[in-house]
C-alpha positions as YAML, in Angstrom:
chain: A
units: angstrom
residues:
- id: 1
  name: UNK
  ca: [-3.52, 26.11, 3.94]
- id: 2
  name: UNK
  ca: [-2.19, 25.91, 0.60]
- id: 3
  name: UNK
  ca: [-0.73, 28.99, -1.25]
- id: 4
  name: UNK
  ca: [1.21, 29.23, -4.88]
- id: 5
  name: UNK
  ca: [4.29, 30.61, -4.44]
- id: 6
  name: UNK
  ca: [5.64, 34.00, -6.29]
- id: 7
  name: UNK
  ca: [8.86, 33.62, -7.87]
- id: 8
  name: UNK
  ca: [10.34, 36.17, -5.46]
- id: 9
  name: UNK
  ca: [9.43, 33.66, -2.51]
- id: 10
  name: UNK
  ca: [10.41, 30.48, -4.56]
- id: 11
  name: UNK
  ca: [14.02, 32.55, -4.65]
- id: 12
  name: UNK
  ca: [13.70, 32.15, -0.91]
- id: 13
  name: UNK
  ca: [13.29, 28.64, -0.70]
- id: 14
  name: UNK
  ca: [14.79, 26.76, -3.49]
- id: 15
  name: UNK
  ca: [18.30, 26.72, -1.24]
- id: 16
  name: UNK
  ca: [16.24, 24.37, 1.07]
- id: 17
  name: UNK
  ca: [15.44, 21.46, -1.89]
- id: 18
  name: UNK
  ca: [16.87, 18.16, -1.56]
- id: 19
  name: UNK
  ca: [16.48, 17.21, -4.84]
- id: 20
  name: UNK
  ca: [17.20, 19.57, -7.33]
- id: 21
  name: UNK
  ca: [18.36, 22.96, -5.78]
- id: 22
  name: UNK
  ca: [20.00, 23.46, -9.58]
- id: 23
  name: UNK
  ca: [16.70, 24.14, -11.39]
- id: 24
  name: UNK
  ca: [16.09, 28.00, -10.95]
- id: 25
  name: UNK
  ca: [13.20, 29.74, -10.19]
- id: 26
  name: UNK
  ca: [12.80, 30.93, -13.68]
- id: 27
  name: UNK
  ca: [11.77, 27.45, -14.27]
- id: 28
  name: UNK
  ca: [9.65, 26.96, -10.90]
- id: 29
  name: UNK
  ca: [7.38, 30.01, -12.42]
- id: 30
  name: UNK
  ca: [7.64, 29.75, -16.21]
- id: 31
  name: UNK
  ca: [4.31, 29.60, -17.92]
- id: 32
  name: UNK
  ca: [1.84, 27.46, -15.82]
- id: 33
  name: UNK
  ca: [4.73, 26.14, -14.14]
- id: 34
  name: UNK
  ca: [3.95, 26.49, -10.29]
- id: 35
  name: UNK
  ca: [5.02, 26.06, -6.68]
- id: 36
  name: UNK
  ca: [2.83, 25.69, -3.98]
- id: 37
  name: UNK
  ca: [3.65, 26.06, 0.02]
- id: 38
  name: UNK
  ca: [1.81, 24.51, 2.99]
- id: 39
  name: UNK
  ca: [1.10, 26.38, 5.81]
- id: 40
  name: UNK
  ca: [-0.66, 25.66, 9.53]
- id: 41
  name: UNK
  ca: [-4.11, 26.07, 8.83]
- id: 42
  name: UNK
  ca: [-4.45, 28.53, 11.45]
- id: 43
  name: UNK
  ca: [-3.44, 31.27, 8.92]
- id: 44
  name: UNK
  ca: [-6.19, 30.47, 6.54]
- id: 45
  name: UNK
  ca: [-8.18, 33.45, 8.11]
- id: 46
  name: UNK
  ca: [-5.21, 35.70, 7.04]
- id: 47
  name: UNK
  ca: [-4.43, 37.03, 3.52]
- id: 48
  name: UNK
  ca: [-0.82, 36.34, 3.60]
- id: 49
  name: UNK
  ca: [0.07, 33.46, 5.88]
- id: 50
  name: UNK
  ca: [2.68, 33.50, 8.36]
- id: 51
  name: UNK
  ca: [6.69, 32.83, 7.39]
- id: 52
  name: UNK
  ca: [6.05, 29.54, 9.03]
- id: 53
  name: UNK
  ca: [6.11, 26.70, 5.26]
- id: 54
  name: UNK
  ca: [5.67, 23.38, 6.55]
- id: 55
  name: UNK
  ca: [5.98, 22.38, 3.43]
- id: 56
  name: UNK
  ca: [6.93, 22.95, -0.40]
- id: 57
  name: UNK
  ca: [6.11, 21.20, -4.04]
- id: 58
  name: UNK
  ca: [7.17, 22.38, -7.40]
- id: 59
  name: UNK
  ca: [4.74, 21.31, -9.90]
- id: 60
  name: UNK
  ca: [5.54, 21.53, -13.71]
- id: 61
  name: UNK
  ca: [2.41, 20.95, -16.59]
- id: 62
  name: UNK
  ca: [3.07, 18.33, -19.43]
- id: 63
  name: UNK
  ca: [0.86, 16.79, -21.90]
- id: 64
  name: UNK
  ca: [3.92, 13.21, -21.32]
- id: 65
  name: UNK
  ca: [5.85, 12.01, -18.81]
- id: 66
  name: UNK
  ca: [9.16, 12.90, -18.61]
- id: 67
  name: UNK
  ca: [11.59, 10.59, -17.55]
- id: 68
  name: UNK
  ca: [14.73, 12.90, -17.12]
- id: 69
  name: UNK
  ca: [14.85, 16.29, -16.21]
- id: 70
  name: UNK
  ca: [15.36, 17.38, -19.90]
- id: 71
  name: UNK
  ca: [12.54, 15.80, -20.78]
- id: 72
  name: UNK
  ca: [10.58, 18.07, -17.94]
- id: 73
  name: UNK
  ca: [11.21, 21.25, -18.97]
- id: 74
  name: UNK
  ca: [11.13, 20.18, -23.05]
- id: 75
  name: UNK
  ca: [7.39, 19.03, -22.43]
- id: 76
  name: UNK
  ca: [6.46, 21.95, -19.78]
- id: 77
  name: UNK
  ca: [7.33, 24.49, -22.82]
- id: 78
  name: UNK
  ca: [6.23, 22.74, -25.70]
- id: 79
  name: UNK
  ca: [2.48, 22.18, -23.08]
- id: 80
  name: UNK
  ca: [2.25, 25.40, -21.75]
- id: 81
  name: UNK
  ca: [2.79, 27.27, -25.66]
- id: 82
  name: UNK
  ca: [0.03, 29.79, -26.87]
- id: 83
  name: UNK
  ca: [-1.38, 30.08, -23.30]
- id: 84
  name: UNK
  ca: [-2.39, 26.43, -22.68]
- id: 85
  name: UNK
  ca: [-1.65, 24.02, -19.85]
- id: 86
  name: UNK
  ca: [-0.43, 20.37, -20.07]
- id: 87
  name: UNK
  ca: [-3.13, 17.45, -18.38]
- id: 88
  name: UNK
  ca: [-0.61, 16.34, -16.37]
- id: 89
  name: UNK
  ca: [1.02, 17.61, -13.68]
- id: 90
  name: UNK
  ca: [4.03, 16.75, -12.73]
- id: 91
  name: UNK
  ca: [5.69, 16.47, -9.17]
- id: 92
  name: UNK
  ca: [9.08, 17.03, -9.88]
- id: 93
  name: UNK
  ca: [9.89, 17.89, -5.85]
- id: 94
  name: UNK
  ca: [8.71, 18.00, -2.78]
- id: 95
  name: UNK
  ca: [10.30, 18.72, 0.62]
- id: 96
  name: UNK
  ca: [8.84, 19.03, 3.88]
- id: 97
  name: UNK
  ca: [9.92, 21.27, 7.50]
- id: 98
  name: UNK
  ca: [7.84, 18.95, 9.44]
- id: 99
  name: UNK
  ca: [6.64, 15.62, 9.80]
- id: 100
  name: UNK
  ca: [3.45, 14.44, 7.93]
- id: 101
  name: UNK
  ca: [4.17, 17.81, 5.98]
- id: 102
  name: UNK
  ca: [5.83, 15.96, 2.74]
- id: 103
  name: UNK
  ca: [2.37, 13.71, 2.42]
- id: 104
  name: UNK
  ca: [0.12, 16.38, 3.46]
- id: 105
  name: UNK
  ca: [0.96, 18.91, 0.45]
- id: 106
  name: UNK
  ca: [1.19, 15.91, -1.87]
- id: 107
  name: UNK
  ca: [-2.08, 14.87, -1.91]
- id: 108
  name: UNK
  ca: [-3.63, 18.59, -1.43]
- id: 109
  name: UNK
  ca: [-2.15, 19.85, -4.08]
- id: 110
  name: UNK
  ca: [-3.25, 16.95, -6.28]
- id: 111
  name: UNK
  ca: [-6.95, 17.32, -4.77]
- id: 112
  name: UNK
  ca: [-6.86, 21.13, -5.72]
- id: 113
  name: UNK
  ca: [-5.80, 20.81, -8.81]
- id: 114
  name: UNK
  ca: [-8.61, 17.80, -9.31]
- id: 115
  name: UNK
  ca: [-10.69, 20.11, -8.01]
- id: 116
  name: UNK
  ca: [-9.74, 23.31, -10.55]
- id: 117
  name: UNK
  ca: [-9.60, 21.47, -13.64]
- id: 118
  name: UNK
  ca: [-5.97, 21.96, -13.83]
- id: 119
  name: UNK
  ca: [-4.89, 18.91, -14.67]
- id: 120
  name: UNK
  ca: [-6.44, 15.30, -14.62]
- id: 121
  name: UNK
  ca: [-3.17, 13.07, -13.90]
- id: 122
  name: UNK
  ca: [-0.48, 13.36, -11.06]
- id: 123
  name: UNK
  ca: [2.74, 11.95, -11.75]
- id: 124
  name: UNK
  ca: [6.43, 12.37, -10.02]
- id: 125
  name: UNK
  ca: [9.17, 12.58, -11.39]
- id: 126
  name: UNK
  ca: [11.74, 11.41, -8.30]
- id: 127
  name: UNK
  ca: [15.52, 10.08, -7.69]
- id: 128
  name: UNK
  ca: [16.46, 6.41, -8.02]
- id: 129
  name: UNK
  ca: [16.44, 6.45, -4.22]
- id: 130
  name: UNK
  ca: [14.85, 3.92, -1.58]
- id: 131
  name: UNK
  ca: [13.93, 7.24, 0.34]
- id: 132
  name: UNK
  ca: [11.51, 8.20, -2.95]
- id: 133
  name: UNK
  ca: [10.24, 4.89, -3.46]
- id: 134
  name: UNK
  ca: [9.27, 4.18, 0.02]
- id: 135
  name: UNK
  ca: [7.65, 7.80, 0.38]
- id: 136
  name: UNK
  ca: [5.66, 7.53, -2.71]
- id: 137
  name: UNK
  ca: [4.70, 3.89, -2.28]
- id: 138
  name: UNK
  ca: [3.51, 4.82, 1.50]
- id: 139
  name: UNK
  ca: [1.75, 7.69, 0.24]
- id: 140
  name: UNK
  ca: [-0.63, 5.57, -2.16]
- id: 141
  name: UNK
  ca: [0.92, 6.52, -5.40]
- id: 142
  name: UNK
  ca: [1.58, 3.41, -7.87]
- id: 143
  name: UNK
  ca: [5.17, 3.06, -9.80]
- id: 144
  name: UNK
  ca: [4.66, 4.01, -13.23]
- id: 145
  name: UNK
  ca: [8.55, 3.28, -14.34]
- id: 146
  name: UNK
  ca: [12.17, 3.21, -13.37]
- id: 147
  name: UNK
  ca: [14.09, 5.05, -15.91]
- id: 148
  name: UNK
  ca: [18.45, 5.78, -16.17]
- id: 149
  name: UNK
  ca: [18.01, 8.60, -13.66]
- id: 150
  name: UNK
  ca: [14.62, 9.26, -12.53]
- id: 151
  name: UNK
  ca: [11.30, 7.18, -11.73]
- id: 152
  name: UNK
  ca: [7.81, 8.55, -12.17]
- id: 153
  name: UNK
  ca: [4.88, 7.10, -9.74]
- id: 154
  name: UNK
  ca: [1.05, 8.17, -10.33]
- id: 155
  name: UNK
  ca: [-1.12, 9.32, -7.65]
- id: 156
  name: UNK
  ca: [-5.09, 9.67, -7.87]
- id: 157
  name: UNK
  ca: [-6.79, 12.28, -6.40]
- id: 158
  name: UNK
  ca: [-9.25, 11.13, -3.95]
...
């Protein structure tokens, strides 16, 4: 089961990202900005799911690609201005509590937001690490670039 995130419970578990614990939930929540938890599909019968995240992705809108993390949140507020969303949605973390977890939210949150019209192109935006690049590559997403600090790799929604 996948749920979005308030910003009270992204305050929760922001201390638990790998990648960039320094971007505050402010950000996480601004606008269209979004984060989305994965749960044990056993609570899907429930309205509020169980304490028990398997996994967590912080999604940001943008009508580019960023290739820094400046560049992230100057396109999320110049695409999410006057009420409108940005095409593309941007991946800008993920971490995962159990195994399979990391690839499991990946690709349902890019299928839901297929699915909702949200946006129409999934892109990363991950460390220059081996780590990343195997994860990503092993997931099915493609390598878009390799930039100073960051690399961005698409995936399709199937």
């Amino acid at each position: 089961m996948i749920k979005e995130l308030t910003q009270i419970e992204v305050d929760s578990v922001i201390k638990d990202d790998p990648v960039r614990p320094h971007i505050p939930s402010q950000f996480r929540t601004l606008g269209n900005n979004t984060v989305y938890a994965l749960y044990e599909d056993k609570y899907a019968e429930f309205d509020e799911p169980s304490d028990d995240i398997r996994a967590v992705i912080c999604v940001a809108y943008t009508n580019k690609i960023p290739t820094n993390e400046q560049e992230l949140q100057s396109f999320s507020q110049q695409a999410c201005q006057d009420g409108q969303r940005g095409s593309i949605a941007v991946f800008y973390t993920v971490w995962s509590y159990s195994a399979g977890a990391g690839r499991e939210i990946v690709n349902a949150v890019a299928l839901t937001l297929k699915d909702t019209e949200k946006a129409n192109k999934f892109v990363t935006l991950s460390p220059l690490t081996k780590m990343a690049h195997r994860f990503h590559i092993s997931n099915g997403a493609e390598l878009l670039a390799k930039h100073d600090t960051c690399q961005n790799f698409e995936y399709v929604a199937k």
